[in-house]
FIVO-987808 format. One record per residue (C-alpha): x, y, z; residue in three letters. Coordinates in pm, whole numbers, plus 50000, padded with zeros to 5 digits. Layout:
N
XYZala/...
//
This chain:
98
217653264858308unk/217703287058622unk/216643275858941unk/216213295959227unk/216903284859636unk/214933294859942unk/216623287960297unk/215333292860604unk/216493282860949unk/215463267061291unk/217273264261605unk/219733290361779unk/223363289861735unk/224133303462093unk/225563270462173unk/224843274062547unk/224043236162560unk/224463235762971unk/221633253763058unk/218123243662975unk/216373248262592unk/214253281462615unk/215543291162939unk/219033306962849unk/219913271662692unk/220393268762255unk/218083240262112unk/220533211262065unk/219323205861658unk/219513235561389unk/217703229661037unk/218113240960717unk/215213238360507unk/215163245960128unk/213613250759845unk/214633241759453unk/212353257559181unk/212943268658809unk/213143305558835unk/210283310658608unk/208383289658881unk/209013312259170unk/205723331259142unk/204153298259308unk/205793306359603unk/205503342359594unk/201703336359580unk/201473313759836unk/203493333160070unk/200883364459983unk/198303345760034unk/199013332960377unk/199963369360511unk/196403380160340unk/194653346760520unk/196243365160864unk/194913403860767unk/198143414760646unk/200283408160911unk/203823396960775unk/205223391361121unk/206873357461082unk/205103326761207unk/207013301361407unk/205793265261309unk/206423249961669unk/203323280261753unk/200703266861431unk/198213245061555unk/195103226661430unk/193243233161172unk/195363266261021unk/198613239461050unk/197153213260852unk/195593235960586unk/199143252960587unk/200193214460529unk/198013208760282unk/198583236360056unk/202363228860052unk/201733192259951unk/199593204359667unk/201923228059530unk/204313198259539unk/201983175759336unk/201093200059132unk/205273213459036unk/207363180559044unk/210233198558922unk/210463221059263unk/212243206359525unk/211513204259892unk/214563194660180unk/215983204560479unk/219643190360668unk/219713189461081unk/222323186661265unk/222663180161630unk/
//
């Protein structure tokens, strides 16, 4: 079987660690977070990800996390877990390093 693998990162590689985070400075962690599905399984994702830019009028700007707050984080939240419980064969991670 196929499986297909979605990345994303967060942090900033400018590795300016002596000045201060957000003012010049690089964050001192960077994240890789991924996702593991069956290829035939990667319309789950494609739907959620259409549903949360229709949810926001069609805007497809991305959305930083560290910026979602409240209720529209935890329903984000919720959603994920569900599609989780509901797929146990698609696979959720991410690696830091510091």
């Amino acid at each position: 079987m196929q499986h297909d693998v979605y990345l994303d990162e967060s942090g900033d590689l400018g590795w300016r660690l002596a000045l201060p985070y957000r003012r010049g400075g690089s964050s001192k962690f960077f994240t890789l977070a991924y996702i593991i599905l069956p290829s035939y399984k990667n319309k789950h994702i494609n739907r959620f990800v259409n549903k949360f830019h229709k949810d926001r009028n069609g805007k497809k700007k991305e959305v930083k996390g560290a910026k979602m707050r409240g209720r529209r984080a935890e329903t984000i939240a919720r959603q994920i877990s569900e599609l989780f419980d509901w797929n146990n064969d698609i696979t959720i991670g991410a690696i830091t390093a510091s």
